[in-house]
C-alpha positions, -999 to 999 in steps of 0.1 A, spaced: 0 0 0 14 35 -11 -3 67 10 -18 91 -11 -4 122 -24 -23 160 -13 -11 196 -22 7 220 -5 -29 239 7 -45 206 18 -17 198 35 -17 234 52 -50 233 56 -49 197 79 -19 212 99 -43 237 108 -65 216 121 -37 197 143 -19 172 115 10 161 122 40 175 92 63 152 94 97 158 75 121 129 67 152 143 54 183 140 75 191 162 104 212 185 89 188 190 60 164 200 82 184 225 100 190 241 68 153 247 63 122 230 69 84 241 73 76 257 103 52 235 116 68 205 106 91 177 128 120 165 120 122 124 117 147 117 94 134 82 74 168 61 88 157 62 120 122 61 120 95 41 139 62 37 139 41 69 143 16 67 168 7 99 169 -36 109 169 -46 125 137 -37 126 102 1 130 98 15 148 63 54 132 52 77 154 34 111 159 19 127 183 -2 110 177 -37 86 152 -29 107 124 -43 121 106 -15 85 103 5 71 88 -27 95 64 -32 94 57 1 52 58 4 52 12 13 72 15 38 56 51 53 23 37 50 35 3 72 48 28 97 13 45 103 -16 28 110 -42 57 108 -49 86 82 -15 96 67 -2 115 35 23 124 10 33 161 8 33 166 -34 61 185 -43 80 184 -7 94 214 8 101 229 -27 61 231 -32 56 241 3 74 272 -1 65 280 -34 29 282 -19 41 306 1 37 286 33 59 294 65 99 280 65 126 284 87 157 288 72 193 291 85 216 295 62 245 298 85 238 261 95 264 239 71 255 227 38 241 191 36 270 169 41 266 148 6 261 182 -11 296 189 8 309 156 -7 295 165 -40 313 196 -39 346 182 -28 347 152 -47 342 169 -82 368 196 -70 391 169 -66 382 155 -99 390 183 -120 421 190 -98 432 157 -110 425 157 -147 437 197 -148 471 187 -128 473 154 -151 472 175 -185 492 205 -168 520 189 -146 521 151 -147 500 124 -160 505 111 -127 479 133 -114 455 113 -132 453 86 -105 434 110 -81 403 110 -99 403 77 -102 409 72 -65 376 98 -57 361 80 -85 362 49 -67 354 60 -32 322 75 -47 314 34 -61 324 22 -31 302 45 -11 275 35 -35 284 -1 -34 284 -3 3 265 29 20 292 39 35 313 69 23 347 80 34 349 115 28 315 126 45 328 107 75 356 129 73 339 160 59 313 155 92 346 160 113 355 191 102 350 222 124 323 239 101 303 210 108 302 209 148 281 222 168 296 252 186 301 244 224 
């Protein structure tokens, strides 16, 4: 069973009458931005939700909670939905969100960002200096199908270590 998809003003409309807006992207997604009203219970962690009333799921675009709709709908016995659209639709209808853009990007957009930096620094260095320099984009190249392989990745362990990451004390 999949849950049924509703707009971005049905949705509204239920969370103003006391539904649950439930968002499952990843913690630091949702400090980024995320609906005002809305919880954050990102989808690798979560249980069954108990809660009384109808509950709305969400993510950024809307993909990941349809994809995802089996497996929500197992989680929730009573009245639940699909947010269409996500976050992006959410805002567009000009619905509350919190943003803080001094909180750190996502950490695979950060791996993203590093790993095609290291790319191009090896195929520029490999033309420019030394073929040699060929064998680091190879090496990102297969950490990123190892981390695809397996679900683990290296370098946002590592990048989630560095000090723009942390908390500040």
């Amino acid at each position: 069973m999949t849950l049924p998809t509703i707009s971005p003003a049905k949705a509204h409309e239920l969370v103003r009458q006391g539904a649950h807006l439930i968002d499952i992207r990843s913690a630091d997604e949702f400090a980024r931005s995320h609906a005002k009203a809305a919880e954050n219970r990102p989808l690798d962690t979560l249980g069954p939700v108990t809660e009384p009333g109808p509950v709305v799921f969400l993510c950024r675009s809307g993909m990941r909670t349809t994809v995802n709709s089996p497996r929500l709908a197992a989680l929730r016995e009573g009245e639940a939905y699909c947010l269409e659209g996500g976050l992006d639709a959410w805002r567009a209808a000009g619905y509350p969100v919190v943003e803080d853009s001094s909180a750190p990007l996502e950490i695979m957009r950060q791996v993203q960002i590093a790993a095609g930096l290291l790319i191009l620094a090896g195929v520029f260095l490999g033309f420019l200096v030394a073929p040699a320099w060929f064998a680091l984009s190879a090496f990102v190249g297969a950490g990123l199908t190892f981390a695809g392989v397996t679900g683990w990745c290296g370098m946002a362990s590592l990048l989630s270590l560095m000090p723009w990451n942390r908390a500040a004390a």
